[in-house]
One Martini backbone bead per residue (centre of mass of N, CA, C, O) as a GRO file, in nm:
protein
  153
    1UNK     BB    1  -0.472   2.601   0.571
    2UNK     BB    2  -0.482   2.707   0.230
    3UNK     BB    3  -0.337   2.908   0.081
    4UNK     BB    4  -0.452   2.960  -0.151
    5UNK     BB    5  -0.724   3.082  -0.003
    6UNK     BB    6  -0.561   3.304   0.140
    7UNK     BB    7  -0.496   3.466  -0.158
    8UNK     BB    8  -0.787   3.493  -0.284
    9UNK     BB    9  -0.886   3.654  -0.027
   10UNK     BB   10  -0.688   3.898  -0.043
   11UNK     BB   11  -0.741   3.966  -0.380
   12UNK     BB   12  -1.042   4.038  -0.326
   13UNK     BB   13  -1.017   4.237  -0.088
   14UNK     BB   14  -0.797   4.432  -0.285
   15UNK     BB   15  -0.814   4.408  -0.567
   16UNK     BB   16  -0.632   4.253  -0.744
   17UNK     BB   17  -0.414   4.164  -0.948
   18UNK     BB   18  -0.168   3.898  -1.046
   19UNK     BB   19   0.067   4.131  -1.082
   20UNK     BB   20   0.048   4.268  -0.768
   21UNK     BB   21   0.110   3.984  -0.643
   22UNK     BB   22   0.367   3.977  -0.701
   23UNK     BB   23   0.483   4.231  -0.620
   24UNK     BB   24   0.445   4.165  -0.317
   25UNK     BB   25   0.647   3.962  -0.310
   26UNK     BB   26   0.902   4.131  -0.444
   27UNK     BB   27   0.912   4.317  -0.141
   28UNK     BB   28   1.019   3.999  -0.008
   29UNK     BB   29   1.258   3.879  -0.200
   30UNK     BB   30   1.061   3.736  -0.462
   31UNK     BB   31   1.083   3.543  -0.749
   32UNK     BB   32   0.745   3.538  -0.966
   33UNK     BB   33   0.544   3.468  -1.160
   34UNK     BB   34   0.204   3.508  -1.320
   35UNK     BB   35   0.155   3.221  -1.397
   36UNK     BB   36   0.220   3.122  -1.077
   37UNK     BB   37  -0.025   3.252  -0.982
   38UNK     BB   38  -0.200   3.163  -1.116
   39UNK     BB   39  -0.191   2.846  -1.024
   40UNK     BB   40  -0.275   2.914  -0.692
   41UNK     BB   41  -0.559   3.028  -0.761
   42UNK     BB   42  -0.679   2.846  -0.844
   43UNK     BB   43  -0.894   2.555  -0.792
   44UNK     BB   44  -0.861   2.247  -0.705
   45UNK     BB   45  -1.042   2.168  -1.020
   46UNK     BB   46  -0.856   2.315  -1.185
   47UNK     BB   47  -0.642   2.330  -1.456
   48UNK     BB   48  -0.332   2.405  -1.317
   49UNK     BB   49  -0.316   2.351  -1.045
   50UNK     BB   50  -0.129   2.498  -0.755
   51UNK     BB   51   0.029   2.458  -0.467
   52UNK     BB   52   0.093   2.660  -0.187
   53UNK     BB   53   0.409   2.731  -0.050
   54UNK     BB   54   0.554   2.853   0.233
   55UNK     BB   55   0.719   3.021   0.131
   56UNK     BB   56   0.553   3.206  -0.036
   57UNK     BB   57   0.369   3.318   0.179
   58UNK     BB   58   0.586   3.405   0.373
   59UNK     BB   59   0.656   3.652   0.126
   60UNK     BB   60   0.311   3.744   0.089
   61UNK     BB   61   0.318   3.876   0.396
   62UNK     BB   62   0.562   4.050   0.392
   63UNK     BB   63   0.439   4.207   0.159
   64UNK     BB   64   0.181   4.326   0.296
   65UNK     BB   65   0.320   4.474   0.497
   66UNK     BB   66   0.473   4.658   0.336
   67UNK     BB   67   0.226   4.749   0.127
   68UNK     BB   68   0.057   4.884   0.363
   69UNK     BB   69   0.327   4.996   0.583
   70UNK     BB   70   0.568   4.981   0.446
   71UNK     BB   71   0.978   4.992   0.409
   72UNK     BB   72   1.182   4.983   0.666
   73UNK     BB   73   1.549   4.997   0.673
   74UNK     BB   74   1.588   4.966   0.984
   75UNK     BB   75   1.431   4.740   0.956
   76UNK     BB   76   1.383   4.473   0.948
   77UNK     BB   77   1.221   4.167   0.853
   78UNK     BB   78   1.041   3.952   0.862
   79UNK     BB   79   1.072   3.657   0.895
   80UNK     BB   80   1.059   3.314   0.779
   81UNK     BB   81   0.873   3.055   0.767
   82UNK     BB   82   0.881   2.700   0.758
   83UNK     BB   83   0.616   2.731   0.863
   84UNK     BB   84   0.240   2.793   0.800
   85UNK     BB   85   0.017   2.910   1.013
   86UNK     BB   86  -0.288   3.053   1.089
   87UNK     BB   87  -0.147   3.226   1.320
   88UNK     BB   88   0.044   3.392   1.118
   89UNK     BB   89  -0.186   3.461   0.932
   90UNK     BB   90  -0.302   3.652   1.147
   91UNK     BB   91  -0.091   3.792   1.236
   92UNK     BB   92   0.026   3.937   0.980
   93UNK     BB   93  -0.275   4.081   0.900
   94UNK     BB   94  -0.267   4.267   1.120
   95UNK     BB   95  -0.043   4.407   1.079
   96UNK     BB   96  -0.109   4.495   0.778
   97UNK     BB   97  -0.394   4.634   0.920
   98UNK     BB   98  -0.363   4.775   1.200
   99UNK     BB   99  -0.502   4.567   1.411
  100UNK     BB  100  -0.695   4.563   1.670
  101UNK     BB  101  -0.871   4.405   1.903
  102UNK     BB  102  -1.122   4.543   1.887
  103UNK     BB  103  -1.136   4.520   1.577
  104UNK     BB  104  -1.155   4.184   1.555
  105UNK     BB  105  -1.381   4.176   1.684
  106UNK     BB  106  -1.590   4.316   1.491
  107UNK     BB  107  -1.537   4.154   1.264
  108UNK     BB  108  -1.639   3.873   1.385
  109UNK     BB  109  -1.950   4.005   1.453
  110UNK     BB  110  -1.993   4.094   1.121
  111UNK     BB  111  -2.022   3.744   1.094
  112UNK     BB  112  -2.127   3.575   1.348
  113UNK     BB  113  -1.882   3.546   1.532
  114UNK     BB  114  -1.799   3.410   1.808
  115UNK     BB  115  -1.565   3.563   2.039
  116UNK     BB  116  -1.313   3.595   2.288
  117UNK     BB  117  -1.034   3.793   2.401
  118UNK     BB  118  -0.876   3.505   2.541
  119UNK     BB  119  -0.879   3.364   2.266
  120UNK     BB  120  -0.749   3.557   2.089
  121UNK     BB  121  -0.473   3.606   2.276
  122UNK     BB  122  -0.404   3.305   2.249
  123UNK     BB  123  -0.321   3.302   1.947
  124UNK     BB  124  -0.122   3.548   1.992
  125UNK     BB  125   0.070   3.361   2.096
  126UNK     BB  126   0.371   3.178   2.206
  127UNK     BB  127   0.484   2.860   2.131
  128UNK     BB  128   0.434   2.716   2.485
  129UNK     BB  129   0.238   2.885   2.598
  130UNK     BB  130  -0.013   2.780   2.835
  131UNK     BB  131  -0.201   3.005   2.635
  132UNK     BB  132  -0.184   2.861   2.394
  133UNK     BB  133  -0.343   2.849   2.066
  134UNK     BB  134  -0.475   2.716   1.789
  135UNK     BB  135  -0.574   2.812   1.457
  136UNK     BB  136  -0.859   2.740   1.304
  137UNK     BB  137  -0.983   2.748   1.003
  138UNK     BB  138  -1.254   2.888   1.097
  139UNK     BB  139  -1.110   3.151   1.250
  140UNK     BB  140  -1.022   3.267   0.987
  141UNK     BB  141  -1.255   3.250   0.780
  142UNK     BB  142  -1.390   3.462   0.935
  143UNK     BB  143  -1.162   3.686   0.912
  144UNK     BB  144  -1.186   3.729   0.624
  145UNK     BB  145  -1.478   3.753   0.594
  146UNK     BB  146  -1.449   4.040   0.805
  147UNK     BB  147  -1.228   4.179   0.624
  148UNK     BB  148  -1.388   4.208   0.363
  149UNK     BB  149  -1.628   4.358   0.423
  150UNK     BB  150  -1.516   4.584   0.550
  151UNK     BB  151  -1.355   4.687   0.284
  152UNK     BB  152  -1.579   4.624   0.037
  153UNK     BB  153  -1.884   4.632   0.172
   0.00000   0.00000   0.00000
């Protein structure tokens, strides 16, 4: 899926201004300014758009989760993946909001979105695992769609 679409997903979701997202990112030890988030947030076909690459997304996934369950010094940062995958950002969304599995049947249901508990733990399985499964572009997009619902009201 494209970054941006999954930035534009949770600033809407969590009501953020661009200088919030910026703050989430230098969270997890990346400075970029407000004019660069300003255009990654653009629609594609918007003057100034500019694509969100990897290294950027995989700072403000895990700045959002430093930001949603806060820093702790004990403990690592979770590394910066060199490619994210719908996967990782399922995975870390996970996280972010501390959700169970039951919490993400919930998300999936009330978006009339059917997956099955055995689907859903294939996609958080480590590549190369028999049952590893790969998170495909729907099946995000209907997460984030039923966990802005879930927080938005």
């Amino acid at each position: 899926m494209i970054n941006t679409y999954t930035l534009r997903s949770v600033r809407y979701m969590l009501d953020l201004s661009d200088a919030q997202m910026v703050q989430i990112i230098k969270l997890a030890d990346l400075d970029v300014s407000v004019a660069d988030m300003a255009c990654w947030l653009k629609k594609e076909d918007e003057a100034g758009y500019k694509a969100c690459d990897d290294r950027v997304m995989g700072h403000f996934l895990n700045g959002l989760i430093f930001f949603r369950r806060g820093k702790d010094e004990n403990f690592p940062a979770p590394e910066i993946e060199p490619r994210i995958t719908n996967n990782i950002v399922l995975k870390k969304l996970r996280i972010a909001f501390e959700l169970k599995d039951t919490d993400l049947l919930d998300i999936y249901k009330s978006v009339d979105f059917r997956v099955s508990k055995p689907e859903l733990s294939a996609v958080f399985r480590k590549p190369g695992h028999k049952n590893y499964r790969e998170c495909g572009d729907q099946l995000l997009r209907y997460f984030l769609k039923g966990l802005t619902k879930r927080l938005r009201g």
